[in-house]
C-alpha positions in Angstrom: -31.7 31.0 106.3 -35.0 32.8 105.6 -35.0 34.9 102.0 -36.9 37.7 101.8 -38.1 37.5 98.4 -37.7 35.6 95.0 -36.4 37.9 91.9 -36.2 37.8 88.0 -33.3 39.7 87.1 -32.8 40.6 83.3 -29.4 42.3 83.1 -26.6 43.4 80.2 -23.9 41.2 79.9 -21.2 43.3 80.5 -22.5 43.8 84.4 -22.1 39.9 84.2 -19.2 39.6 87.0 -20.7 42.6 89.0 -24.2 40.8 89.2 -22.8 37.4 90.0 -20.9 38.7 92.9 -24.0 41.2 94.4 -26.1 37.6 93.5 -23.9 35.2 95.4 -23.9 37.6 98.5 -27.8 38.6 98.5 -30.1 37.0 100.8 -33.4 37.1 98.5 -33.4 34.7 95.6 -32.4 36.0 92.1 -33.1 34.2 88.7 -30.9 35.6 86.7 -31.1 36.1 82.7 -28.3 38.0 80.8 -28.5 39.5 77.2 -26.0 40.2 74.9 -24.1 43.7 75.5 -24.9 44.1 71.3 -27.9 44.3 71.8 -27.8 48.1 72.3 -26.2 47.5 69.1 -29.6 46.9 67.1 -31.3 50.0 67.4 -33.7 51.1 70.2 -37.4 49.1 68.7 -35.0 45.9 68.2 -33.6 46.1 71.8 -37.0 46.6 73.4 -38.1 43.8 71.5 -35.8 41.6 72.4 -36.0 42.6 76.6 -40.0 42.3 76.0 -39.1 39.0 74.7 -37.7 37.7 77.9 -40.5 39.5 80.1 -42.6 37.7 78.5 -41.3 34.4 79.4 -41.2 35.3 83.0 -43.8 33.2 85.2 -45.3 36.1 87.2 -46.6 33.6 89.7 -43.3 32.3 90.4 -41.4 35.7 91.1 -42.1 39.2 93.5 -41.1 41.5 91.1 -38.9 41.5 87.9 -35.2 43.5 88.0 -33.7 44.9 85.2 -29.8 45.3 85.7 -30.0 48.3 82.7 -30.3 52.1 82.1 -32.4 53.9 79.7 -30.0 52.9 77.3 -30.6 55.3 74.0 -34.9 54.8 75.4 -33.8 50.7 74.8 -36.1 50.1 77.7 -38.9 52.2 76.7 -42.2 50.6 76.6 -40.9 47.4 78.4 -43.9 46.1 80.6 -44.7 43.2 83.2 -48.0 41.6 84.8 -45.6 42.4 88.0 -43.6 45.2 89.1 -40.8 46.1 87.6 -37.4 47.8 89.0 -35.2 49.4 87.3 -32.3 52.0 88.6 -32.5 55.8 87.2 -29.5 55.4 85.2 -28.9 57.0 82.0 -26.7 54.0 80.9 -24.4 50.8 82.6 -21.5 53.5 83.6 -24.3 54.9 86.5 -24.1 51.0 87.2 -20.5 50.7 87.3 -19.7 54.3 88.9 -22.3 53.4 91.7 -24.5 56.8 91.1 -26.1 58.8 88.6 -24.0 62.3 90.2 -20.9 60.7 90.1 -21.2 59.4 86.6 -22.6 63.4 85.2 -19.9 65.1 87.2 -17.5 63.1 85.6 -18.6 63.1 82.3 -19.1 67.0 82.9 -15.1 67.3 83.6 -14.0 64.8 80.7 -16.0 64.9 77.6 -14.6 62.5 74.9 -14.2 60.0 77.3 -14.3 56.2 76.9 -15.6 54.0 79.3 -14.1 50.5 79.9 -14.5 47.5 82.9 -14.2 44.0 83.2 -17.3 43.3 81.2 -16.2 45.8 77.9 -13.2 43.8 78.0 -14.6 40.0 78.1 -17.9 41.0 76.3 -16.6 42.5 73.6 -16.4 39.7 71.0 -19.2 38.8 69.1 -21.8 40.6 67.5 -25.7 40.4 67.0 -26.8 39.7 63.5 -27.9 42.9 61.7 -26.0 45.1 64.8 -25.1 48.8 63.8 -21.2 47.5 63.9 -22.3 45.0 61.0 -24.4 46.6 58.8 -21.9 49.4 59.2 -18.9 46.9 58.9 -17.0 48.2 61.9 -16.6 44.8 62.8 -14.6 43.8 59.8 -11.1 43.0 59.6 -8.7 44.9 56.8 -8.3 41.1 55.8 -11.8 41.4 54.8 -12.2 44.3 53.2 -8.8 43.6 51.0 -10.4 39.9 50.1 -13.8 42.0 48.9 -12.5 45.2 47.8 -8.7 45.0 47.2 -5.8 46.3 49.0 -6.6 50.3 48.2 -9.9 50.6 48.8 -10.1 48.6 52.2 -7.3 51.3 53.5 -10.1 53.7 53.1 -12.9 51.5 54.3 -10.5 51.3 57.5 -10.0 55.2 57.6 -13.3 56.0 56.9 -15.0 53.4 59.6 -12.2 54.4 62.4 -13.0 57.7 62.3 -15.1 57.3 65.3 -12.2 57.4 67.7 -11.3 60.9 67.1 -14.4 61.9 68.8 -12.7 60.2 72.1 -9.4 61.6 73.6 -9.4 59.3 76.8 -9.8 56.0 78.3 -11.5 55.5 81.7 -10.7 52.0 83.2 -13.8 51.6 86.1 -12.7 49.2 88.5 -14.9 47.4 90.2 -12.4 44.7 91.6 -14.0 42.3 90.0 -12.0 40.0 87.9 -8.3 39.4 87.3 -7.8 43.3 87.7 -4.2 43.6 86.7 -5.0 41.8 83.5 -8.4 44.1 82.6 -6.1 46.6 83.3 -2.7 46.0 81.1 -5.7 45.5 78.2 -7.3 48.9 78.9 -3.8 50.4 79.0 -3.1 48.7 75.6 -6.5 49.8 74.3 -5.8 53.5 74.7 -2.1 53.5 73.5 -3.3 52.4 70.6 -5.7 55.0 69.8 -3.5 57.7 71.2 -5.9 58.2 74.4 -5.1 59.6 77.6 -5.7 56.6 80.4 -7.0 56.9 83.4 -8.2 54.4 86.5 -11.0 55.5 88.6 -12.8 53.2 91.3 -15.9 52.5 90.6 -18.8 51.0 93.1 -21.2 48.4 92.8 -23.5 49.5 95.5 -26.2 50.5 92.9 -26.4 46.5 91.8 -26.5 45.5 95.6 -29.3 47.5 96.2 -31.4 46.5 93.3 -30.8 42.9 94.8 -31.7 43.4 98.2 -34.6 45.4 97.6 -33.4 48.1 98.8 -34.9 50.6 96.6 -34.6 54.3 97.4 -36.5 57.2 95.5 -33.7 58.9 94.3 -31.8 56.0 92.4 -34.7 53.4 91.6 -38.1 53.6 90.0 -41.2 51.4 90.8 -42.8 50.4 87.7 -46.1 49.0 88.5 -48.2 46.1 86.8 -49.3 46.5 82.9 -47.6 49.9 83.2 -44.8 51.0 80.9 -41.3 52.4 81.3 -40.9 55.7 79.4 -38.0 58.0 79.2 -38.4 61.1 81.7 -36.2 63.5 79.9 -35.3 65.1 83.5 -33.1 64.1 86.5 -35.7 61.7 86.8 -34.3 60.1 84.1 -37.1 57.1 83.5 -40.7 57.3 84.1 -44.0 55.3 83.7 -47.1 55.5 82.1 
């Protein structure tokens, strides 16, 4: 077999099963690297920091261009740069990923605001933490156990009250599969998930044609952006979505 070309790909976690299967099927070569889903948890500078990190360790003589498996990601990747090109897919955030476009994903969210996303990656990714996260410093992480042991019994009702409040803002549960994993099971626990905050549930297929093409190379105008050597990503605040400069 001939490859075509040899990739670094950089991607979020919770696209782990996604990536794997688009990896195991693609003809080029792809180095793979996957960060914490947290990590959007740490605030945009942190989370730039942290993907500029992992550039940097990248041997530019070794690969053709450097793939990031992310979105703009609250401007996360904003000011990310590489002595090589850089791809990345004009995605607001991993649900373009998981949907398979940009259009799909705004007409959706258009039609069903208050809607929370969920796949086999928000499922299995979902456990721990990076220290100094929003969740932590914010304690929506901790247990009632915890705040009863710290606070007493009273006041860590009202801890819980106070830090759940965030769900009322949602009023439905969108399960995107992807058929990857065990499906039935990502599903029962989505089902679960929504019961329990009194959500409206819903499946919807998703598509992971967007992850395929970053792979391949096949990267078209509308749904991928170029971003040349010692240039950096910006946010493009239209439908462009992310930018360069």
């Amino acid at each position: 077999m001939i490859y075509k070309k040899r990739y670094k790909l950089i991607a979020c976690e919770v696209l782990f099963r996604e990536v794997c299967y688009c990896a195991s099927v693609c003809s080029n070569i792809v180095d793979i690297t996957f960060m914490e889903k947290g990590l959007h948890d740490v605030g945009t500078e942190k989370m730039s920091e942290k993907l500029q990190g992992e550039i940097d360790k990248v041997d530019a003589e070794k690969y053709d261009t450097i793939l990031l498996c992310y979105g703009l990601c609250n401007n996360g990747i904003c000011g990310l740069h590489a002595p090589i090109p850089m791809v990345v897919s004009k995605a607001h955030d991993c649900i373009t990923l998981l949907m398979g476009s940009k259009e799909k994903y705004a007409n959706y969210f258009a039609a069903t605001p208050g809607t929370y996303f969920y796949s086999s990656g928000w499922l299995e990714r979902n456990i721990a933490e990076i220290d100094g996260s929003i969740s932590q410093q914010l304690g929506i992480d901790r247990t009632y156990e915890d705040f009863a042991e710290e606070y007493g019994e009273d006041n860590a009702e009202y801890l819980m009250e106070v830090l759940g409040s965030w769900v009322i803002s949602y009023k439905k549960l969108t399960f995107i599969n992807n058929g990857v994993g065990v499906i039935e099971n990502i599903r029962e626990e989505a089902k679960k998930r929504a019961a329990e905050n009194n959500w409206e549930f819903e499946e919807v297929k998703g598509s992971i044609t967007l992850i395929e093409q970053l792979l391949s190379g096949e990267w078209n105008e509308s749904d991928f952006i170029v971003i040349p050597p010692n240039h950096k990503i910006t946010a493009a605040n239209d439908v462009g979505i992310i930018s360069f400069a």
